[in-house]
Steps between C-alpha positions, in 0.01 A plus 500: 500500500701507855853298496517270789725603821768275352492674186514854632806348755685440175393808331603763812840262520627507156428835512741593836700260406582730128541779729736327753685387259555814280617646829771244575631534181622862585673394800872621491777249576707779608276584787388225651675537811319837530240577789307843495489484879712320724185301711421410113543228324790493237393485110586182449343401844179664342500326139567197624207492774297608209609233259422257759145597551324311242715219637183579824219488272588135379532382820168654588299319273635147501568532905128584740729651756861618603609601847749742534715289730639299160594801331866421400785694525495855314591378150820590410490834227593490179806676370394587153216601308502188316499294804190763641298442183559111437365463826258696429341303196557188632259558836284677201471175295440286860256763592308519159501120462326417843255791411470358156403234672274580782141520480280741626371276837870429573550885515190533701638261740630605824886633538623548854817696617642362853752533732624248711162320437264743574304641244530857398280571213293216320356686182402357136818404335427757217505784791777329586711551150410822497535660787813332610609410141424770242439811741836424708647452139405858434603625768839430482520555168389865572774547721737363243380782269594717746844366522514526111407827513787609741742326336415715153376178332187549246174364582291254299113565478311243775135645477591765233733708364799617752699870523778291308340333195268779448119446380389196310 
């Protein structure tokens, strides 16, 4: 038996989700104005951007396009952990709700990415949620690890067991 594309969507999201979450958790408060480089972005900078991705992912899937001349402002960061991971769930529970309650020929449905009304990529909106949703996700939550790491914080496991919390 083969789950549908929306089904394996919400599968592969619940389970970065878990992940992104367990990660935010172990953000410090004391830190956040920390940067491991000065041309990067601070930790709080960093968790914030990543607790507003999901935040993407809805918009993705109720929205066939965006064009990059409506992005707003750079949302402001947060200044807590709390704040970072209450932002978090809530784009989470926006995110898994639309999913929830896509189908699988809405997610087959075209998604284009403009800019100033000219079409950069026009892909299948489940392409779409993962490449610029879950894999960007990733991404930045690999270079929050990294951050972590310098800053002497344990790791949680993501795809298995970490250096920190030893084998499972």
């Amino acid at each position: 038996m083969s789950l549908g594309t929306q089904a394996q969507l919400l599968s592969e999201f619940d389970r970065e989700m878990g992940a992104t979450a367990r990660i935010l958790a172990r953000v410090p408060d004391a830190h956040l104005a920390w940067r491991p480089h000065e041309r990067s972005m601070t930790l709080a900078r960093l968790a914030t951007h990543i607790a507003s991705i999901p935040s993407w992912l809805a918009a993705m899937i109720r929205e066939p396009a965006f064009d990059l001349a409506d992005l707003p402002p750079r949302e402001a960061e947060e200044s807590s952990r709390t704040a970072i991971v209450a932002r978090f769930e809530a784009a989470v529970a926006d995110a898994r709700r639309a999913l929830r309650d896509s189908t699988d020929a809405r997610l087959l449905d075209a998604w284009t990415l403009r800019k100033d009304g000219q079409d950069i990529v026009s892909v299948p909106r489940v392409v779409a949620l993962r490449t610029e949703g879950l894999y960007h996700l990733s991404h930045h939550r690999g270079q929050l690890t990294v951050y972590l790491r310098l800053l002497h914080v344990p790791l949680p496991p993501i795809y298995g067991p970490t250096a920190d919390e030893g084998r499972l």
